[in-house]
N, C-alpha and C positions, 0 to 999 in steps of 0.2 A: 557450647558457649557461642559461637558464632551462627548459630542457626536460632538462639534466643533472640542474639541481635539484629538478625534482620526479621522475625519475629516483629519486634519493638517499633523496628525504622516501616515495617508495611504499616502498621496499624495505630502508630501512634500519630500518623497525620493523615485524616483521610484525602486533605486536600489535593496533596500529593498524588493518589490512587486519579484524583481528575481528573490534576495537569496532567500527567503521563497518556492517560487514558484519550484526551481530547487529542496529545498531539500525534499519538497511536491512530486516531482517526483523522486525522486532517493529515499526515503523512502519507498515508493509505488511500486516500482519496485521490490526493495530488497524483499517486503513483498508478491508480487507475485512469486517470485524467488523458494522463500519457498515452497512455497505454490505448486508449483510443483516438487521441492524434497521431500516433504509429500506424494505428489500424487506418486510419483515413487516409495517410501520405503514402501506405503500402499498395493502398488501392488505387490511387492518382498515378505512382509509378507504374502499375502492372495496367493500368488503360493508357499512359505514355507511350511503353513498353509496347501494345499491342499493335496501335496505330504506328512507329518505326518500324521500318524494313529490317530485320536483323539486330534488333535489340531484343534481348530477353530481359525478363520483368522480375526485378529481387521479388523473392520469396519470404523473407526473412529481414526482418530491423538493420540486424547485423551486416547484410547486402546490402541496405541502403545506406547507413552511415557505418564504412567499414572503419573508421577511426577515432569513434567515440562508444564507448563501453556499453551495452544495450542492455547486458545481461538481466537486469533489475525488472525491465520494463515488462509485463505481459502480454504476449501475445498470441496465447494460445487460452482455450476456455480452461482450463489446470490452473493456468498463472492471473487470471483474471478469478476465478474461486479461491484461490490462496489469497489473495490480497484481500477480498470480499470476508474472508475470517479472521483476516489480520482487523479487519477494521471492525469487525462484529466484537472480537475480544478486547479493542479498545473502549470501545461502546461500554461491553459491560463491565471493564474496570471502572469507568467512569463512573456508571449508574454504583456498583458496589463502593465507592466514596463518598456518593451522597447519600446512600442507607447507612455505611458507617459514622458518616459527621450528623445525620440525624440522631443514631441510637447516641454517639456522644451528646447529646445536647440535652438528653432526656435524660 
């Protein structure tokens, strides 16, 4: 019974498969975004870092901002392909609500 109804709630508005799908990519994006301002502020510290006499250079997000939650952000090629399929699977939710709200229409 409950697997009819979400059955019904996927497919009976494709529109919905879009918005999801769009914000699945615009989410994903945003969080790669980051994710290479991290890498460029990682690199600013680690040439800061180098030029200081006895400062070592964070290696890691979480060294640079040790009070704000990093964990999300990618910074390894893993967590930069993970995000890159999160937003490839938004995509084609997306594209699969406008082949659904087509075949509806016909």
């Amino acid at each position: 019974m409950h697997l009819e109804r979400l059955v019904d709630l996927l497919f009976s508005s494709p529109q919905r498969w879009m918005d999801w799908g769009r914000a699945v990519v615009f989410v994903s994006l945003g969080v790669l975004f980051l994710g290479l301002v991290a890498r460029v502020a990682l690199q600013g510290a680690a040439v800061v870092g180098s030029l200081a006499v006895g400062l070592n250079a964070p290696g890691r997000l979480s060294e640079l901002l040790p009070s704000i939650p990093t964990w999300w952000v990618p910074e390894t090629l893993s967590g930069f392909t993970l995000w890159l399929v999160i937003a490839a699977a938004g995509a084609m939710a997306a594209r699969h609500g406008r082949y659904l709200k087509r075949l509806m229409e016909v």
